[in-house]
N, C-alpha and C positions, 0 to 999 in steps of 0.2 A: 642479730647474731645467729648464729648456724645454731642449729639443733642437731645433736650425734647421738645416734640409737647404735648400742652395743650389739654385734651379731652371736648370741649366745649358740651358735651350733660353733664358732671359732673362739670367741674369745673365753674365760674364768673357766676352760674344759680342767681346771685342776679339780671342779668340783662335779656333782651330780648335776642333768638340766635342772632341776628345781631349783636347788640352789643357789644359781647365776643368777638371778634375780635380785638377791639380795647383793650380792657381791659387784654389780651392776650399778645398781643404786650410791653405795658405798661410794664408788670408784668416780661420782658425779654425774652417770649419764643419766638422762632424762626417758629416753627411748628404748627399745627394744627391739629385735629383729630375730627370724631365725631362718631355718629350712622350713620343717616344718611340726608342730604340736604335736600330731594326731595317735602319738605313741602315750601323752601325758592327758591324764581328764581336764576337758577345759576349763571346770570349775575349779583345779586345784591353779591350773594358769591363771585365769582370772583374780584367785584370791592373792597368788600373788604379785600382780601387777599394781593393784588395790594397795595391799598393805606397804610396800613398796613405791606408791606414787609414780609407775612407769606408765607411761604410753605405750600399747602395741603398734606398734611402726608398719610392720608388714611380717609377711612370712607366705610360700609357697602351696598352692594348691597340691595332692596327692599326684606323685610325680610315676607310679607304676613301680617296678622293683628295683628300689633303688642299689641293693645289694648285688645282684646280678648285671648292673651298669644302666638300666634305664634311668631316661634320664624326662622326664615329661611324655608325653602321649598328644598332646594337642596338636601335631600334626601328621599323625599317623593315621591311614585310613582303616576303615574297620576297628577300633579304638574309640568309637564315641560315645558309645554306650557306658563304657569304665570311665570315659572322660567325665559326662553329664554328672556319673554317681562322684565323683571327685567336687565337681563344683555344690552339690548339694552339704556333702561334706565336710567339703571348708567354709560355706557359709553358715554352716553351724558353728565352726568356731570362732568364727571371725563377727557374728553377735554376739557372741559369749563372751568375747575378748575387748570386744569395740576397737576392732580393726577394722579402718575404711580403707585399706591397698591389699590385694593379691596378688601373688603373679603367680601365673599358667606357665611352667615350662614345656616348650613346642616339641621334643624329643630328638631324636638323632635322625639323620637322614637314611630313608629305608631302599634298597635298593628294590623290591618289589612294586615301588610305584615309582612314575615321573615325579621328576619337580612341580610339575604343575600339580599332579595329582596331590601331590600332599600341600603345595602351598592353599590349593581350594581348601583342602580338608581343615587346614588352618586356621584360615578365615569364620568358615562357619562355625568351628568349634569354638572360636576367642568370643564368636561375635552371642552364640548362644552364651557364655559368661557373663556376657558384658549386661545381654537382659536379665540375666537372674538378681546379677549383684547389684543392675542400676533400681530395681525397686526395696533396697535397702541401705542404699548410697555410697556403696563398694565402688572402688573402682578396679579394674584387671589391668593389671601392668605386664608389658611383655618385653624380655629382656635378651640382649646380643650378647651371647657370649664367646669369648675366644677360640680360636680352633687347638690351639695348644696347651690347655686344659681340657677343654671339650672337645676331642675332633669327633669330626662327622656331627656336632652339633648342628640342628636346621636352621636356627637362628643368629648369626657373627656380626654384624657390623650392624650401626646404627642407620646407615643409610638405606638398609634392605629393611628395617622396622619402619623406619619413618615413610619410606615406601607401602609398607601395609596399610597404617593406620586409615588411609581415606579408602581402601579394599574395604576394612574394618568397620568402618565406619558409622562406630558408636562413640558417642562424646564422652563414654567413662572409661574409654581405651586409651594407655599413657604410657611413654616409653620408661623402665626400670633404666635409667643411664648409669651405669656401673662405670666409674672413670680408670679403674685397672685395664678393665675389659678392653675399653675402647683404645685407650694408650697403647696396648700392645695391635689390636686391629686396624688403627686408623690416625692416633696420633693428635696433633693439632690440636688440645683439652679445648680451651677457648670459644674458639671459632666453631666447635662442633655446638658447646652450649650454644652459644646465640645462634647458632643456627636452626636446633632442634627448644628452643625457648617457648614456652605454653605447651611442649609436645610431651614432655615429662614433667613425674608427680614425682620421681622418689632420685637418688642421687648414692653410690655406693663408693668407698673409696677404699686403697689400701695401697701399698706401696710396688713400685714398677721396678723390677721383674722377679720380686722375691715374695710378694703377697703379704708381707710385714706391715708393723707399724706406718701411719701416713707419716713420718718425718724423715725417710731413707730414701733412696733410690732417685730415679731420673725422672718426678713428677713433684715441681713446688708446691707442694697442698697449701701450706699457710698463706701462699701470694691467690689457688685457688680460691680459698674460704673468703679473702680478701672482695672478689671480683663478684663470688655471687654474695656477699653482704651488699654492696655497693650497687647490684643490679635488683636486688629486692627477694632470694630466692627466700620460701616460707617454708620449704618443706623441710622432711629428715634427711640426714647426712646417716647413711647407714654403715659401721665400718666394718665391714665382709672383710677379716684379713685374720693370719695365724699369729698368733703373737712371737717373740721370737724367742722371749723364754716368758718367766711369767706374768700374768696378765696386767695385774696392778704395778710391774714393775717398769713396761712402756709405755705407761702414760702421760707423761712429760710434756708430750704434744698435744693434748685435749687440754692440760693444764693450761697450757702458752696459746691453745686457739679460743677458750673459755675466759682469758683473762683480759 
């Protein structure tokens, strides 16, 4: 049966971040997910994961300013230095947390270098990650996101990831498959999983074209959840989406895919 980690940077925002944890728990999910910690001390995260019985799912490495529109740095040249100190950073939380997924976002595409310049930059930056976190059994997920949320993101379609990873070519390198993301990039849900199958560790979902609850829009989730039960997926189902109003009140569908 699927496993759903609640993305507390979207969802229970009626409350403080500390607080979703509990509200989380409450609500039946097992998992947790966010942006990222590193504004909260990890031992108070920790304590509540703990007292709560949640699993940390994932959550992103130190993405540069994200208030002024950055959006990751790991493929930005001249940036590797703030990169390295980001990976040092998040693997301090992510033992403290007992989180084995990270993900690196690549940054926006910079007009000061070629494509190639910064897809190199890329590579060596994912791949200096992937050493750090594989001698503590992390793995670094890299993730396609849309151009119509993200434009100018360096990272869009799953087919230019699954392209890196043998570039990458470290075995704790995994694609973050966000199924919004890809729907609106690419389409075809299905055939992209079996396609991309062993190539990802983590799975995101939320509803097509409005980012809601997974029971709306033009994406069957339940006949999804259905497909990787039956193919064996073991990971978290992370649900990245804005509720539509309050949190606990679109649940309905976690109820019906839990039951």
């Amino acid at each position: 049966m699927a496993k759903f980690a609640a993305n507390l940077s979207m969802m229970f925002t009626e409350v403080p971040f500390i607080q979703r944890f509990e509200r989380a728990a409450n609500a039946g999910f097992k998992g947790v997910e966010y942006l990222f910690p590193y504004e909260e001390d990890a031992d108070v995260i920790a304590g509540e994961l703990s007292k709560h019985h949640l699993t940390q799912a994932l959550f992103n490495m130190p993405a540069g300013n994200w208030a002024q529109g950055e959006r990751g740095m790991a493929s930005i040249p001249g940036r590797e230095k703030e990169f390295a100190e980001g990976v040092q950073t998040a693997l301090k939380y992510a033992k403290a947390l007992g989180c084995k997924q990270v993900h690196a976002m690549a940054g926006k595409v910079n007009e000061n270098y070629t494509l190639e310049q910064q897809t190199a930059c890329y590579i060596k930056n994912i791949q200096y990650a992937a050493d750090v976190m594989a001698e503590h059994g992390i793995r670094v997920l890299i993730e396609p996101i849309n151009t119509r949320d993200m434009p100018g993101y360096f990272l869009t379609t799953q087919k230019q990831a699954e392209a890196l990873l043998p570039e990458i070519a470290r075995e704790n390198v995994f694609i973050q498959l966000d199924l919004y993301h890809c729907q609106i990039m690419e389409g075809d849900l299905l055939k992209t999983i079996e396609r991309l199958w062993g190539k990802f560790s983590h799975i995101q979902i939320a509803s097509v074209p409005y980012r809601h609850e997974p029971d709306s829009g033009e994406v069957n989730y339940p006949w999804i959840f259905k497909q990787l039960d039956e193919m064996g997926y073991e990971g978290w189902l992370g649900c990245e989406y804005h509720p539509a109003g309050r949190t606990e009140d679109g649940l309905g569908w976690l109820k019906q895919a839990n039951s």
